[in-house]
C-alpha positions as a printed NumPy array, in Angstrom:
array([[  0.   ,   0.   ,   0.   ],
       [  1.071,   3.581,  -0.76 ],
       [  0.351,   6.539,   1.415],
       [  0.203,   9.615,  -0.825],
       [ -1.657,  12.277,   1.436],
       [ -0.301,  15.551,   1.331],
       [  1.271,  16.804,   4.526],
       [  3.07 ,  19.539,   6.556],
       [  4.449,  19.525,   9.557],
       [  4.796,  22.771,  11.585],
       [  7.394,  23.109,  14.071],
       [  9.147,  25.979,  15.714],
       [ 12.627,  26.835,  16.998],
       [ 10.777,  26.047,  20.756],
       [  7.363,  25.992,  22.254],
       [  5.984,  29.668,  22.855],
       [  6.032,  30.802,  19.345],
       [  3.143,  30.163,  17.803],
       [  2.728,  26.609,  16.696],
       [ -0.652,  25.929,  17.953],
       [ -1.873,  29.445,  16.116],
       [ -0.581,  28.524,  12.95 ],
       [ -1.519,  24.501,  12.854],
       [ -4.623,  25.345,  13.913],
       [ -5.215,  28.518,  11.895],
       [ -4.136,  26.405,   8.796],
       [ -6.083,  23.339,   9.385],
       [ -9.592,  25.551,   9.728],
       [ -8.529,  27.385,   6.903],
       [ -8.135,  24.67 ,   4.434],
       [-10.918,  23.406,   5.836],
       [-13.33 ,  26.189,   5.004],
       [-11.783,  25.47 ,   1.55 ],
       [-13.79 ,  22.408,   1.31 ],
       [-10.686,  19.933,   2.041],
       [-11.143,  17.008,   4.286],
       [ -8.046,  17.882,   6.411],
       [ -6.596,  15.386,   9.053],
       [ -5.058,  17.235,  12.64 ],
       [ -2.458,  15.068,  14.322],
       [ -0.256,  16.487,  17.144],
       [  3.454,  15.456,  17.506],
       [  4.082,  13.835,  21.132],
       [  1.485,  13.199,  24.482],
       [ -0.445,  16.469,  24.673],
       [ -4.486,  15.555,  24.752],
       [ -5.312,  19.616,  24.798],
       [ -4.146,  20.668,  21.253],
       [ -6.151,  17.71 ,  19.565],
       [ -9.23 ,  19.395,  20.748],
       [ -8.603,  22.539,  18.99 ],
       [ -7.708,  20.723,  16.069],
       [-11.063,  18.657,  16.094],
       [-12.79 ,  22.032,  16.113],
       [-11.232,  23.093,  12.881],
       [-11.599,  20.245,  10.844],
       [-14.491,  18.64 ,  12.32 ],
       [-12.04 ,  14.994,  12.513],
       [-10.723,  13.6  ,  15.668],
       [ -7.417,  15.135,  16.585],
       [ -4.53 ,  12.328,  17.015],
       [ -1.015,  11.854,  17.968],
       [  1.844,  10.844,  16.876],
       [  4.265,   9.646,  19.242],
       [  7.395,   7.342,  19.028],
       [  8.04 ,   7.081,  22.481],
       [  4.789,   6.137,  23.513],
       [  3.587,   3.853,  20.29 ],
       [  7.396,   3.11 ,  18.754],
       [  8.422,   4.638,  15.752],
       [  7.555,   1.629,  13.915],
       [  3.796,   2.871,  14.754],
       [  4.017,   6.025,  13.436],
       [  3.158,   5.441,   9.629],
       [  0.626,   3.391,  10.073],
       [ -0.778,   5.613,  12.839],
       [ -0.972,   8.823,  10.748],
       [ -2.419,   6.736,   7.485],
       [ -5.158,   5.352,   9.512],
       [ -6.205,   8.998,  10.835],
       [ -5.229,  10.66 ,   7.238],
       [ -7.249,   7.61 ,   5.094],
       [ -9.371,   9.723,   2.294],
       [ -8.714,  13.058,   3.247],
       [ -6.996,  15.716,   1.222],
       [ -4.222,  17.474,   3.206],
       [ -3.107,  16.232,   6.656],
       [ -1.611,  19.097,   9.064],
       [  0.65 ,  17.761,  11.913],
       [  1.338,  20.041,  14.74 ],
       [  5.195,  19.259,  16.635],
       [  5.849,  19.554,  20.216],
       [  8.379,  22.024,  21.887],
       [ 11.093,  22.746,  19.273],
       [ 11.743,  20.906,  16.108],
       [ 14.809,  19.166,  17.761],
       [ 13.307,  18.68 ,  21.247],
       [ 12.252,  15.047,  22.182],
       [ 12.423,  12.813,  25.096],
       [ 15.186,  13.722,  27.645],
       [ 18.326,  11.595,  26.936],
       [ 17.028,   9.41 ,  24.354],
       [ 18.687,  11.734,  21.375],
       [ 15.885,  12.35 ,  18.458],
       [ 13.245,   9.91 ,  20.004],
       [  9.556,  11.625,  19.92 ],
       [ 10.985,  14.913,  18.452],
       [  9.202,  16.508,  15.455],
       [ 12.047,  16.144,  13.275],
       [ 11.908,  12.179,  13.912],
       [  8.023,  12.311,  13.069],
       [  8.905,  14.695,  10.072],
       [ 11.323,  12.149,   8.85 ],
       [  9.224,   8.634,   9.644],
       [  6.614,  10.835,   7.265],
       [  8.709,  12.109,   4.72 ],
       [  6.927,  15.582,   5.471],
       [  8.195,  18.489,   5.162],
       [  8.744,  21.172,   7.9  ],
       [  7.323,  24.915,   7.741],
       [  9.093,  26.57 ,  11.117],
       [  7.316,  28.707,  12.624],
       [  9.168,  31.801,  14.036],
       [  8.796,  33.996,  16.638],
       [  9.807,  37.289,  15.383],
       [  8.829,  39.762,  17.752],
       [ 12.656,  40.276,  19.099],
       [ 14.936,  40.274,  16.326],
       [ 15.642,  41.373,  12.65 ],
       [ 18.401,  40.094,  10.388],
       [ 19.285,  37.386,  12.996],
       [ 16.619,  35.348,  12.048],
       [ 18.539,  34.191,   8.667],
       [ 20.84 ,  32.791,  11.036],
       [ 18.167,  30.77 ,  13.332],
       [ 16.495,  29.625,  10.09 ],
       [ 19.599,  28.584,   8.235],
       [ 20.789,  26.825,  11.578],
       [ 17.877,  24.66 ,  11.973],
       [ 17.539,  23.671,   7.844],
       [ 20.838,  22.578,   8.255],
       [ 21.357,  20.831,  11.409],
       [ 19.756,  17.326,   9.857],
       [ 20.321,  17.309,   6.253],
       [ 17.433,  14.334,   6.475],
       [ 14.955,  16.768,   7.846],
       [ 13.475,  19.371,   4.878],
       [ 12.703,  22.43 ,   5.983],
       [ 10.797,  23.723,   3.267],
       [  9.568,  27.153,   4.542],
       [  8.965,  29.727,   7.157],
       [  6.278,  31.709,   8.704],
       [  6.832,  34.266,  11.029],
       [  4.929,  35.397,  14.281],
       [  4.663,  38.213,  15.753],
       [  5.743,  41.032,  13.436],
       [  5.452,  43.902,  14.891],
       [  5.007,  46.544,  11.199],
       [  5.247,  46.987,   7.652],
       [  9.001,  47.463,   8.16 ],
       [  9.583,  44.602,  10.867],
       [  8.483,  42.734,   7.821],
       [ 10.399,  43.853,   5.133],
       [ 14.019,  43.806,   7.169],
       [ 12.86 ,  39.848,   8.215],
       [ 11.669,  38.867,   4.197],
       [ 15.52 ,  40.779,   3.131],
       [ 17.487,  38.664,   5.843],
       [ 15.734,  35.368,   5.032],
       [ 16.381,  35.935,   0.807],
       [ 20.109,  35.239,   1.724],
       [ 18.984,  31.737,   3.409],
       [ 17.857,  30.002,   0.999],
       [ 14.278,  29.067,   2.657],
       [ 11.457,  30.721,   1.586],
       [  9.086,  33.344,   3.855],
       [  5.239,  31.208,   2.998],
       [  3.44 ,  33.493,   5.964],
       [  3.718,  36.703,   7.748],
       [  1.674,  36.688,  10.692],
       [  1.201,  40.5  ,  13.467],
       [  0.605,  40.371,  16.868],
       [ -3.174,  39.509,  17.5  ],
       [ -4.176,  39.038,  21.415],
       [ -7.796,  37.871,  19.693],
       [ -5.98 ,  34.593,  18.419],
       [ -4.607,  33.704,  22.687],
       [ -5.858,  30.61 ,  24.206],
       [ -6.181,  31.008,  28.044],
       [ -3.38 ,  28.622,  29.581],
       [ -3.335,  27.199,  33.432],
       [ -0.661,  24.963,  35.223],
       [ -0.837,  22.118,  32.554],
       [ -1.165,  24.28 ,  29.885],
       [ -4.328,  25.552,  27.23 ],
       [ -7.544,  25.406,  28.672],
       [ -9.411,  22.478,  26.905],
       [-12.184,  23.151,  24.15 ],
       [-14.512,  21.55 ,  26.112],
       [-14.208,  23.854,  29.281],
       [-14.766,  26.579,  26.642],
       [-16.345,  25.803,  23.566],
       [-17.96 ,  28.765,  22.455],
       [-14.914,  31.17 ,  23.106],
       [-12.499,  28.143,  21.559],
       [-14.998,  28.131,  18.438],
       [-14.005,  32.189,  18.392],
       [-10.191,  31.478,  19.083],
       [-10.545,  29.324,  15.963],
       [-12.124,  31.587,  13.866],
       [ -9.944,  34.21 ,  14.639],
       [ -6.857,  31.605,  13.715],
       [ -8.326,  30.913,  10.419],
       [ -8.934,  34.524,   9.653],
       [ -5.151,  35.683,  10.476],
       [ -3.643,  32.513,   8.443],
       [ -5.831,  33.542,   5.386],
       [ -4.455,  36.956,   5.906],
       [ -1.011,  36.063,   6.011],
       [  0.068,  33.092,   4.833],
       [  0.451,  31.537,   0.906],
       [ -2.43 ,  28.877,   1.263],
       [ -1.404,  27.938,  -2.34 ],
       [  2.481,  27.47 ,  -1.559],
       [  1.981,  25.55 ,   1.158],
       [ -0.742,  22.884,  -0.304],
       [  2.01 ,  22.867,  -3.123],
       [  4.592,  21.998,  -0.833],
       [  2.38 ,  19.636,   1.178],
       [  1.506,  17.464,  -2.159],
       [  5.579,  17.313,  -3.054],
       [  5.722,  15.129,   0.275],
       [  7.557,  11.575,   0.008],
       [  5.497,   8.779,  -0.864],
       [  5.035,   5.977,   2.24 ],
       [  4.558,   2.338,   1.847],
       [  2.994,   0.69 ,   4.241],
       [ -0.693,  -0.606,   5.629],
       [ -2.667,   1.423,   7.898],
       [ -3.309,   0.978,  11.588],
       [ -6.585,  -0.637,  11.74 ],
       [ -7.606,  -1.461,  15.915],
       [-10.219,  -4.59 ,  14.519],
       [ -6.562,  -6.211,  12.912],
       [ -4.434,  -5.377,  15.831],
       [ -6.944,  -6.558,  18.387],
       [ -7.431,  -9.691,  16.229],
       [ -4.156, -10.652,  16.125],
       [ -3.072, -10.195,  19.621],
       [ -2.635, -12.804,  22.066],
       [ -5.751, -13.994,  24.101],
       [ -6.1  , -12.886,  26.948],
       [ -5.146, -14.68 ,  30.148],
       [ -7.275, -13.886,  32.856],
       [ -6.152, -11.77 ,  36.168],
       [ -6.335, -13.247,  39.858],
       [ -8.341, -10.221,  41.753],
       [ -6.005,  -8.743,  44.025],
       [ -7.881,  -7.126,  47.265],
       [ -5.02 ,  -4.936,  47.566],
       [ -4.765,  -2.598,  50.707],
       [ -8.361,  -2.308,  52.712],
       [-10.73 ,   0.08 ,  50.976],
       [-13.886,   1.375,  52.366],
       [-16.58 ,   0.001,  50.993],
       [-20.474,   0.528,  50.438],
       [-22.822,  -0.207,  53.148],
       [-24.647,  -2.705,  51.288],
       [-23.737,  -3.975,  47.989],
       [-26.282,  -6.965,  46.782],
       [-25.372,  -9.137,  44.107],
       [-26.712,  -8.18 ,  40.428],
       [-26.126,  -9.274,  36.664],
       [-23.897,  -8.462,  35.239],
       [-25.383,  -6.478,  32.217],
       [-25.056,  -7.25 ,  28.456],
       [-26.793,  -5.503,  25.674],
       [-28.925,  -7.249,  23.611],
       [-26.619,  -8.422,  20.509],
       [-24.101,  -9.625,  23.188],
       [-21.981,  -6.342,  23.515],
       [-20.581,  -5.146,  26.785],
       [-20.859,  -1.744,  27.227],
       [-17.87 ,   0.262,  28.441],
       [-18.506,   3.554,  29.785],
       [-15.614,   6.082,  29.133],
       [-15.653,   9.49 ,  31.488],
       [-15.786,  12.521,  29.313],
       [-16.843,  16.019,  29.959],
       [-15.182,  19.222,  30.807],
       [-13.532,  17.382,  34.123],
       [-12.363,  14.602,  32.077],
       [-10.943,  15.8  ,  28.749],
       [ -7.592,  13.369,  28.117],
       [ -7.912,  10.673,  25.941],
       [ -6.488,   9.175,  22.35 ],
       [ -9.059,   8.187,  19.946],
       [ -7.268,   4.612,  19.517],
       [ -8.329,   3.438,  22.719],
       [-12.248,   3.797,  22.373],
       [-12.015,   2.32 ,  18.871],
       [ -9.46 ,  -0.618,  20.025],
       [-12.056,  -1.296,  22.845],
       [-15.1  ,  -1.574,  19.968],
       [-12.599,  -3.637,  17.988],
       [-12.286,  -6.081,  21.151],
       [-16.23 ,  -6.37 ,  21.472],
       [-17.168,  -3.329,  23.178],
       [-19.789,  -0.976,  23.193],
       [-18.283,   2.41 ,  24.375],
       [-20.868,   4.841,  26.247],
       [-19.53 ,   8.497,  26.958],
       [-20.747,   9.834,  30.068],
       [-19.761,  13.577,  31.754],
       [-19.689,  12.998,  35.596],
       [-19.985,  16.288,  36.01 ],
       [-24.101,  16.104,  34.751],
       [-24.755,  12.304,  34.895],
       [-26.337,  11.041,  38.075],
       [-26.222,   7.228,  36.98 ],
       [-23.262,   5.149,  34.7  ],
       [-24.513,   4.38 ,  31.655],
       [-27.49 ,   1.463,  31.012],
       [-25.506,  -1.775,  31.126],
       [-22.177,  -0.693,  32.086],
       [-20.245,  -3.49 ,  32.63 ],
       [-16.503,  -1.896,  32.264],
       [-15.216,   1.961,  33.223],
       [-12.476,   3.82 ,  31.705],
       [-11.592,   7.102,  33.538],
       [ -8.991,   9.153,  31.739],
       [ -7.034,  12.116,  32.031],
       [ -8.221,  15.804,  32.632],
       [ -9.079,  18.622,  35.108],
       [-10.897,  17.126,  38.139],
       [ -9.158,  19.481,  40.481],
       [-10.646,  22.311,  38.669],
       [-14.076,  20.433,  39.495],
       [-13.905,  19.38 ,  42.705],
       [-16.867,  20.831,  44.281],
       [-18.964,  20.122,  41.333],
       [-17.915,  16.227,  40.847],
       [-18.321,  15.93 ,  44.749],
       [-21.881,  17.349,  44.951],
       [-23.147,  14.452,  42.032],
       [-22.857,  11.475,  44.941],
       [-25.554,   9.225,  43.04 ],
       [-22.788,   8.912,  40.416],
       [-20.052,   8.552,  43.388],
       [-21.614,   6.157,  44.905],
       [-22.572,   3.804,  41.136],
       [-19.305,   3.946,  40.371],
       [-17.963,   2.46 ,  44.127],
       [-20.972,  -0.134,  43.275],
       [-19.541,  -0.707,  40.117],
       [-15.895,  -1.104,  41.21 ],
       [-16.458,  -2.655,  44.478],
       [-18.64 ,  -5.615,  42.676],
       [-15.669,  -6.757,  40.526],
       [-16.063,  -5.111,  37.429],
       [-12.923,  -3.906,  35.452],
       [-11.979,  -0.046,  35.804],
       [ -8.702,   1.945,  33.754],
       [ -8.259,   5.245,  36.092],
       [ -5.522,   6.847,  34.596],
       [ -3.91 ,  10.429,  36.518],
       [ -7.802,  12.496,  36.576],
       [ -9.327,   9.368,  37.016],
       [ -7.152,   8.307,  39.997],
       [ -8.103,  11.315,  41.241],
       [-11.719,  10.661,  41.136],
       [-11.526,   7.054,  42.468],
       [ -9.593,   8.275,  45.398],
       [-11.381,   9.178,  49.019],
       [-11.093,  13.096,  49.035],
       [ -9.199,  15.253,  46.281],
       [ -8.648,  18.785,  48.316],
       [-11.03 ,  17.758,  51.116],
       [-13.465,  16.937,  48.694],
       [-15.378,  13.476,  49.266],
       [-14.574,  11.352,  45.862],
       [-15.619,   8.07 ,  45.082],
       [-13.993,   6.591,  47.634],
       [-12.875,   3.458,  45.97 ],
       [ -9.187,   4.076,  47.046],
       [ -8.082,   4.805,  50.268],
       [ -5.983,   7.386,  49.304],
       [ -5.884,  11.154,  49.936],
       [ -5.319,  13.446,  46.814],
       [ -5.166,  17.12 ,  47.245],
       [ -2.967,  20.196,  44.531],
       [  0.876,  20.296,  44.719],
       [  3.233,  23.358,  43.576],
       [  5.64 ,  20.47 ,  42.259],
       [  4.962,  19.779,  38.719],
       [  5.766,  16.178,  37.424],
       [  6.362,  15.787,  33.861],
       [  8.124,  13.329,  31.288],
       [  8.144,   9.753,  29.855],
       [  8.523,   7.069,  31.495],
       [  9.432,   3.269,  31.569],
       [  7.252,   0.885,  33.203],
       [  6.318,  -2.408,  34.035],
       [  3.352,  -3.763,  35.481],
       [  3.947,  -5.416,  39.029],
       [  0.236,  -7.027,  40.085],
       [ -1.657,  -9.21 ,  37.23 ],
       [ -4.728,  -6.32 ,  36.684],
       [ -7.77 ,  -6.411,  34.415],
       [ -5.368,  -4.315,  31.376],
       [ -2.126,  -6.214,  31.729],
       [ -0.251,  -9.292,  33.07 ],
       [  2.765,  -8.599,  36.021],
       [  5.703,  -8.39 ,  33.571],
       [  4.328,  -6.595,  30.572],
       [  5.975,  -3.662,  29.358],
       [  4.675,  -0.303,  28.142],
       [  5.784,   3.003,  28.06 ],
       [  3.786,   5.946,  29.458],
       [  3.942,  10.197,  30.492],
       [  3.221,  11.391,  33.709],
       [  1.992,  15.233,  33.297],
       [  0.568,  16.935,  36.71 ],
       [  0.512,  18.77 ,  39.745],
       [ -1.294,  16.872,  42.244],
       [ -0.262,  14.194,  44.647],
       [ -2.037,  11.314,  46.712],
       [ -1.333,   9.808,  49.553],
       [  0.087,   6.851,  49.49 ],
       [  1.182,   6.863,  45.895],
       [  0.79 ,   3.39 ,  45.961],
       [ -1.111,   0.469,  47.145],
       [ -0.48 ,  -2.899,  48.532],
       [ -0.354,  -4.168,  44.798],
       [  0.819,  -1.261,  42.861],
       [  0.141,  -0.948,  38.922],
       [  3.724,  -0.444,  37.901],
       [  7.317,  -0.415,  38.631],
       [  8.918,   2.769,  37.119],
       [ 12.445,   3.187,  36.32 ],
       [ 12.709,   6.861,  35.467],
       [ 13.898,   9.695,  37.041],
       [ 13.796,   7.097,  39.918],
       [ 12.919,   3.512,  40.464],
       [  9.576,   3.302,  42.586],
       [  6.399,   1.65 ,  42.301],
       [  3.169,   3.542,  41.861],
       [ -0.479,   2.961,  41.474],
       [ -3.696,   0.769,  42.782],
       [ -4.684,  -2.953,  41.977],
       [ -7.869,  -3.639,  43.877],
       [-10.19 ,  -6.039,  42.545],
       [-11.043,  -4.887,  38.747],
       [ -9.108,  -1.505,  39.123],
       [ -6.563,  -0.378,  38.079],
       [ -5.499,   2.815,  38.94 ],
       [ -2.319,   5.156,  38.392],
       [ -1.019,   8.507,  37.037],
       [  0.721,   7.282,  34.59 ],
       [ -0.954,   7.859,  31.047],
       [ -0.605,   5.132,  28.42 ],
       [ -1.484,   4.334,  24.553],
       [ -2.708,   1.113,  24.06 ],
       [ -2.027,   1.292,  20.105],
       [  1.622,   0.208,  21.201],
       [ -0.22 ,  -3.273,  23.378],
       [ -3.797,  -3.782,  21.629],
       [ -4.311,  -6.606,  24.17 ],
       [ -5.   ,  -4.429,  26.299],
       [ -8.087,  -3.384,  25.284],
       [ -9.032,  -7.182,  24.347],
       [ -8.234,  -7.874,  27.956],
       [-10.348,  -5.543,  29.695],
       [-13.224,  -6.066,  27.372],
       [-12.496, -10.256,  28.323],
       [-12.528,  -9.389,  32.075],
       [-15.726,  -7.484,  31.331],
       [-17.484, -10.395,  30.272],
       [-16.332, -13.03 ,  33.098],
       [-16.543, -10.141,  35.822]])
């Protein structure tokens, strides 16, 4: 099979200048063109993929190498990109910049090159004139095997900021494709993880968007660059496809429940059937809503590949799990930011203790630990963990190498898997009497809850790179 989708990837010389603008601005801008245009993101974020979703109307996914392999990547971005028209793939910090220590590994130039795309930097001009030939023609030369095809500049401050930045650049060789000025109406409001999600903001984000389209039509050669994006390499290869993976993964061997450390428990907790809907799906209900905002597209359809019915429910409004939930996946996101509000709903508290505390399988991954713990900033939770969470001024951040210590309703004690830890809360203890997984980076510790079905931990995961996984969970759902 050949992959033959037009593509760009835009990158900067670091993060702060402008990447999200422009990717964004350019992917709602072709869109309103009448292309089908695919969004992916370079690396772990979940935040960017949500504005990207809003201007192209397709789910926003990543590309990672640390987390999926590099091997992944291809077949990854073909299965996102089948039958559209362009494909726009936003890097992460700058072009160079990928996991600590591990030399080009999850940078955008490594994605750039697995996708024989080619790079438009994005520049933050706002401080400098002439020196920017120098920047440019230092990054288009550092990796002869990474093209940088083009630059658009950010932040111009006039007419004349312009023209001194267009002369300097004619002696580099690369080509200006975009001139962008200062517009505060294009911001995204940021907190301590980063952009506020689209979901926490829709209608403003919808705005944001707008305004991103309108300053990339102004300013940028939308004909140049869909001329460079169709002079991409050609890529041979098969897409992803979740029903093939699942299919061909190993069966499933069953997990001993593991009580774990003592948990409190539900006054009374009568035995019931499991639930099934009627053509013999099991319905997995997967947290969503403003509160819980961090996921990756693969998983949902890798759990539908393994027999699954997925059910989104927002546990901010819903008082009850959805009708025959027989499995829970709790992602990432902003509980802390919800505290009060995810507190007050106790009928939904109190099904999901039911639910977890009668055997059936649960993924809680960083938000979702959270939510399963007792009290998250003196808030009453769930309560299906005896654990404490509360805020922290410590942010914790970066890959990470695991291994999974307690046989759980995802993995076996021995499998493998790589993951990213990304936040600034802490709970108390950070692990349980059978933890999820041994980490060996920054330090070697064990972290995480196995208890029963759950499995609970901060670090965040993409089951693309272990589809059996998902065929486990959806197994233990139907013997729970």
């Amino acid at each position: 099979m050949v992959i033959s989708v037009p593509r760009l990837v835009i990158a900067a010389p670091s993060s702060g200048s402008g990447k999200t603008t422009v990717a964004t601005g350019l992917m709602a801008a072709f869109a309103s063109r009448g292309l089908a245009v695919s969004p992916h993101k370079v690396g772990p974020d979940y935040i960017d993929p949500g504005y990207h979703a809003l201007a192209t109307g397709r789910v926003g996914r990543n590309l990672d190498a640390y987390l999926c392999g590099t091997e992944l990547i291809a077949p990854l971005f073909a299965h996102g990109a089948r039958g559209c028209d362009l494909a726009v793939v936003e890097g992460v910090m700058g072009l160079y910049d990928g996991a600590a220590g591990e030399g080009e590994l999850a940078s955008t130039a490594q994605v750039a090159k697995l996708l024989r795309a080619p790079v438009v930097l994005v520049v933050d001009a706002s401080s400098q004139s002439r020196s920017v030939a120098a920047l440019v023609h230092g990054f288009a030369s550092w990796d002869p095997e990474v093209r940088v095809a083009g630059v658009i500049l950010n932040k111009v401050g006039s007419s004349r900021h312009e023209e001194m930045l267009r002369e300097a650049l004619d002696e580099s060789g690369v080509p200006v494709l975009g001139c962008l000025r200062r517009a505060a109406q294009v911001d995204t409001p940021a907190r301590h993880l980063g952009l506020v999600p689209v979901a926490e903001r829709r209608s403003d984000a919808v705005d944001a968007v707008g305004a991103m389209a309108e300053q990339v039509r102004r300013g940028c050669d939308l004909d140049a660059l869909y001329a460079l994006a169709r002079g991409a390499g050609e890529l041979s290869g098969a897409a992803w496809d979740a029903a093939e993976v699942v299919a061909s993964s190993p069966p499933p061997p069953l997990p001993v429940p593991t009580l774990g450390a003592a948990a409190p428990r539900p006054p009374h907790r009568p035995e019931r059937p499991r639930p099934q809907t009627p053509d013999g799906l099991r319905v997995v209900a997967v947290a969503g809503g403003a509160a819980f905002t961090f996921s990756y597209a693969e998983h949902a359809e890798l759990l539908t590949a393994a027999g699954a019915e997925v059910v989104t429910f927002d546990p901010l409004r819903d008082e009850q799990l959805p009708d025959g939930t027989c499995g829970l996946v709790i992602g990432g996101g902003f509980p802390e930011m919800y505290a009060p509000e995810l507190s007050a709903n106790e009928p939904l508290r109190k099904a999901v203790a039911e639910l977890a505390f009668g055997g059936a399988p649960v993924a809680a991954e960083c938000a979702g630990l959270l939510y399963l713990s007792r009290e998250l900033d003196g808030q009453p939770m769930c309560g299906v963990l005896d654990v404490s969470a509360r805020m922290s001024e410590r942010l914790t951040l970066g890959y990470r190498d695991a291994v999974a210590v307690s046989d759980s309703a995802l993995a076996v004690a021995g499998t493998r898997m790589r993951g990213h830890e990304f936040h600034r809360t802490v709970v108390e203890p950070g692990a349980g009497a059978a933890p999820a997984w041994g980490v060996r980076a920054p330090e070697r510790r064990v972290e995480g809850f196995v208890q029963q079905g759950v499995h609970a931990s901060y670090l965040h995961t993409h089951w693309a790179s272990q589809p059996g996984v998902a065929r486990r969970f959806v197994e233990r759902c139907r013997t729970s």
